[in-house]
Structures are given as structure tokens and as C-alpha cells.
C-alpha positions as CSV (number, residue, x, y, z in Angstrom):
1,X,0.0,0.0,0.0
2,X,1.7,3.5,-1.2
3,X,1.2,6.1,1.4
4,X,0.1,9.3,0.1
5,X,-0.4,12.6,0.9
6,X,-3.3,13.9,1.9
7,X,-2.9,17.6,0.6
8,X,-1.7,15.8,-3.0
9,X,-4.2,13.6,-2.7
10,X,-6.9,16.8,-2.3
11,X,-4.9,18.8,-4.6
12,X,-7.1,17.3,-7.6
13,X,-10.8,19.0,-8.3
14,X,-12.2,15.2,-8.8
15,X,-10.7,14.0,-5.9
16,X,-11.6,17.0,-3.5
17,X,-15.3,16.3,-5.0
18,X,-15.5,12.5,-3.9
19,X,-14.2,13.7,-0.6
20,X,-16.6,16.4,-0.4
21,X,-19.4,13.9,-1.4
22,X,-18.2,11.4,1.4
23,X,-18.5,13.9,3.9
24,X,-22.7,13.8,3.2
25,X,-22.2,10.0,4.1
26,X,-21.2,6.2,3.2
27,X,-21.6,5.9,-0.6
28,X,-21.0,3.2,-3.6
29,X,-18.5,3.4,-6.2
30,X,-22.0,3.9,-8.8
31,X,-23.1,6.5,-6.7
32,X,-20.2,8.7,-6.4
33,X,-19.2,7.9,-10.1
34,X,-23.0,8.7,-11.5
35,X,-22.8,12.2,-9.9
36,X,-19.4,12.8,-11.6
37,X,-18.9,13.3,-15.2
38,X,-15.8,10.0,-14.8
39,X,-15.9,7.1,-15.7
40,X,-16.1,4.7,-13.0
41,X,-12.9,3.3,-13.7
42,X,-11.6,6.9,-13.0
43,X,-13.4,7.1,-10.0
44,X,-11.8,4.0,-8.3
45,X,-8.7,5.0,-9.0
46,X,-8.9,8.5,-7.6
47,X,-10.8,6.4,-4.6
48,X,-7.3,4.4,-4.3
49,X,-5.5,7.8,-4.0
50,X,-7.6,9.0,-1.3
51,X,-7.4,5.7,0.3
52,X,-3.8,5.5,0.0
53,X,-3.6,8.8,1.9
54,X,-6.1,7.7,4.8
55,X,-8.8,9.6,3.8
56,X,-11.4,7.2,2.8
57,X,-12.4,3.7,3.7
58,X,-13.8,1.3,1.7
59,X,-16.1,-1.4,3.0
60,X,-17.9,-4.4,1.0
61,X,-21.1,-5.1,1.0
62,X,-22.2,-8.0,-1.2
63,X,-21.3,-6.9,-4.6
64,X,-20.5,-3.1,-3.7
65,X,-17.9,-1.5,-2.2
66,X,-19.1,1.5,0.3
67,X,-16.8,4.4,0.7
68,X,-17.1,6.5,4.1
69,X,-15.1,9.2,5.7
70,X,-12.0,7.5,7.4
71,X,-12.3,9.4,10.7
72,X,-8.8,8.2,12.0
73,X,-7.0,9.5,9.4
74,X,-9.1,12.8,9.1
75,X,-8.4,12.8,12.5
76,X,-4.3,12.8,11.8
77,X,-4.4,15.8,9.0
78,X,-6.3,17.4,11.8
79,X,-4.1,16.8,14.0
80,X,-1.4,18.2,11.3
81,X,-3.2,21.3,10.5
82,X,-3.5,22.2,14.3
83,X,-0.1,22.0,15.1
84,X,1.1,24.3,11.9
85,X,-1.8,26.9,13.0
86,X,-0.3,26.9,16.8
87,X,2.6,27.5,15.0
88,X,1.8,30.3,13.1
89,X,-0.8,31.6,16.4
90,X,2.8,31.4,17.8
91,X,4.9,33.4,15.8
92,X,2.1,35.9,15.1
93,X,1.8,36.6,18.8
94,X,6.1,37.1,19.3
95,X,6.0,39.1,16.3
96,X,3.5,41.5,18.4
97,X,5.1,41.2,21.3
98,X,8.1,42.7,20.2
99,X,6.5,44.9,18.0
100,X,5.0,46.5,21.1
101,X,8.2,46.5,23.0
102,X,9.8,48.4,20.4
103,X,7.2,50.9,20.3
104,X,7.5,51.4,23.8
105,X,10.8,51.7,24.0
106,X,10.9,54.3,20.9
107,X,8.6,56.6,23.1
């Protein structure tokens, strides 16, 4: 299994739009592919990619596969995401800081 990316793997518009779909709830491979204009083939294989990246699970039932939001690896890029914004929260607030120490000193 590759490991992907998840910010390449949302970097494409089709991809970004499964995701978005999967976000409304559990679908099948028809279902997301009917509301695209893919072919269904294409759609698997840009479900692979988001897959790949822990984005998506897939689950059989019968003869379908079911795609859902995989929360544990939503749950990571959130995780991800968080920790940059602290980061920048972080920065932004020293940046202040000594912006306002150097104003008071200039008085």
C-alpha cells in the first residue's frame, strides 16, 4: 500500500469532490461515479488515492464497495493542521510582542 499525501491527494478537483461527497455520508462506487462526469474506472482510482492517503475507507457489501469518511485519518491531517496553525498563532503573537516592545521603548 503507497502512502500518500493527503494535501496531493486533495490537490485534484475530482478527488476534492469524492471527498466532499463522502463527507454527506457512506456511498457506492456507482453512486459517487453517477454524480461525476468520470468514468467509474476513473473514480476507483482516484478512490485508491484518497485511500492510500487515509482519507477514505472502503467497505464491501455484497457486490458493492461503500466508501465512508475514514475518521482516523481525518483525524491525523487534523491533528497536522492544528499544530502548523499553533505555529503560526505562535509566531504571530512574538511578532506583536516585540513589536510593542519596540514601540514602547521608541517613546
Amino acid at each position: 500500500m503507497a502512502n500518500t499525501n493527503p494535501f496531493e491527494a486533495l490537490g485534484n478537483p475530482t478527488r476534492r469532490a469524492l471527498f466532499e461527497m463522502l463527507r454527506e455520508g457512506p456511498r457506492s462506487v456507482s453512486e459517487l461515479a453517477d454524480a461525476l462526469p468520470v468514468s467509474q474506472p476513473a473514480v476507483s482510482q482516484h478512490l485508491q488515492v484518497l485511500r492510500d492517503a487515509r482519507l477514505v475507507r472502503v467497505e464491501k457489501r455484497g457486490q458493492q464497495r461503500i466508501y465512508s469518511i475514514d475518521r482516523e485519518g481525518l483525524a491525523e491531517l487534523r491533528s497536522y493542521v492544528e499544530s502548523v496553525w499553533d505555529g503560526v498563532l505562535g509566531a504571530f503573537e512574538r511578532a506583536a510582542t516585540e513589536s510593542s516592545l519596540k514601540e514602547d521603548h521608541d517613546e
